[in-house]
C-alpha positions as CSV (number, residue, x, y, z in Angstrom):
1,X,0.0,0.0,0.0
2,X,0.8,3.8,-0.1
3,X,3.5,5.1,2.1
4,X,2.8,6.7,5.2
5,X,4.8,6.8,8.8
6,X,3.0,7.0,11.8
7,X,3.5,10.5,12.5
8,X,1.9,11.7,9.3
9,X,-1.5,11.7,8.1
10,X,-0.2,12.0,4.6
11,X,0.4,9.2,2.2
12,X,2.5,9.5,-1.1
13,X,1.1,7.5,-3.4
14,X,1.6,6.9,-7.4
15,X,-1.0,6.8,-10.3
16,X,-0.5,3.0,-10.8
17,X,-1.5,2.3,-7.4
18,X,-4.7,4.7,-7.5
19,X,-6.1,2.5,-10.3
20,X,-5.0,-0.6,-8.6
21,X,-6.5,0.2,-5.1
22,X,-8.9,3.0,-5.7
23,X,-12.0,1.0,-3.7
24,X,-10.1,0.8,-0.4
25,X,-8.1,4.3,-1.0
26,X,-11.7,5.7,-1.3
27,X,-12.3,4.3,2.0
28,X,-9.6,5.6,4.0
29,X,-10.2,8.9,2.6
30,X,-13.1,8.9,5.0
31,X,-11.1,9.4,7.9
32,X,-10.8,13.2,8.4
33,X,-7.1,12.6,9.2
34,X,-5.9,11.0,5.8
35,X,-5.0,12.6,2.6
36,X,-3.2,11.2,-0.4
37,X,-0.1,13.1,-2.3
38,X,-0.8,11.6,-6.0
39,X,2.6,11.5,-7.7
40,X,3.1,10.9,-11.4
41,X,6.4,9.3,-12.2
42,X,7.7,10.6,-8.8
43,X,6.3,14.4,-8.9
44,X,3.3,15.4,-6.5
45,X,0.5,16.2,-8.9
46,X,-2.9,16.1,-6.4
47,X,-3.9,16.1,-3.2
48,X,-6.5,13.8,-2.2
49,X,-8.6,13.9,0.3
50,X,-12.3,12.7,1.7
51,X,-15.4,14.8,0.7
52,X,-16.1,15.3,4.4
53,X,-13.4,16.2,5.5
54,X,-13.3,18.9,2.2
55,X,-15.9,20.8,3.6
56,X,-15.0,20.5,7.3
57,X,-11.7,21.6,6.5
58,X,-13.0,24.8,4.3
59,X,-15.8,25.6,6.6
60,X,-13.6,25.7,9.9
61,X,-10.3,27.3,8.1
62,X,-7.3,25.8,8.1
63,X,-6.2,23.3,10.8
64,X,-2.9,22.0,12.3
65,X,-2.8,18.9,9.9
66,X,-3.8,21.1,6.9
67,X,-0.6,23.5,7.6
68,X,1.5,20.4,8.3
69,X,0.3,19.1,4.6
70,X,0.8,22.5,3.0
71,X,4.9,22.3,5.0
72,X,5.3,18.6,3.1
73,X,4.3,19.6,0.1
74,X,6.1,22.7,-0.2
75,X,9.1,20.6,0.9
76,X,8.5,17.4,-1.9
77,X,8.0,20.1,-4.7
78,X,11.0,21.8,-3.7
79,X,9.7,25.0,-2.4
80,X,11.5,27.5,-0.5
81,X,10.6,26.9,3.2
82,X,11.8,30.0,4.2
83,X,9.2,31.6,2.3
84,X,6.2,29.8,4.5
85,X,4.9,32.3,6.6
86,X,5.0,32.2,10.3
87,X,1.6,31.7,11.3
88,X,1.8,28.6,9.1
89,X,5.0,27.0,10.8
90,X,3.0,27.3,14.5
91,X,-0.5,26.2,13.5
92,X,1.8,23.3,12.0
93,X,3.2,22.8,15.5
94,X,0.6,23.2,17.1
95,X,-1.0,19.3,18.0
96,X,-3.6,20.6,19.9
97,X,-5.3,22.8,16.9
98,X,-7.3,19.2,15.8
């Protein structure tokens, strides 16, 4: 399956396995905590993540785990970290904003 460590609610996963695994993937993506990085031949393309959790996340602004998303994605595409701003980096430390 996809690859994911225990502190992270993010899973990297290519567009081979989508296909193959797209029933159960759909699944997980019903837990508020998961989301998908969809890579094609190794570059993040998408972000996946539940319906639910969509709206929760856009009706409630941006949480802890979104920030933290938005850090390890800026970091797998390269990005300049110095550029995230501050706020960002704390609500991304911040466990307790969930």
């Amino acid at each position: 399956m996809a690859e994911k460590t225990s502190e992270s609610p993010v899973r990297i996963i290519g567009s081979r396995e989508l296909h193959q695994n797209l029933p159960g993937i759909l699944r997980e993506l019903e837990n508020d905590k998961v989301r998908y990085v969809l890579t094609v031949h190794g570059k993040p393309r998408a972000v996946l993540i539940g319906a639910e959790p969509y709206l929760s996340m856009i009706i409630d602004g941006k949480r802890s785990s979104e920030a933290l998303v938005g850090l390890q994605l800026t970091a797998l595409l390269g990005g300049d970290m110095g550029a995230v701003a501050l706020d960002d980096l704390e609500r991304a430390l911040d466990k307790r904003g969930d």
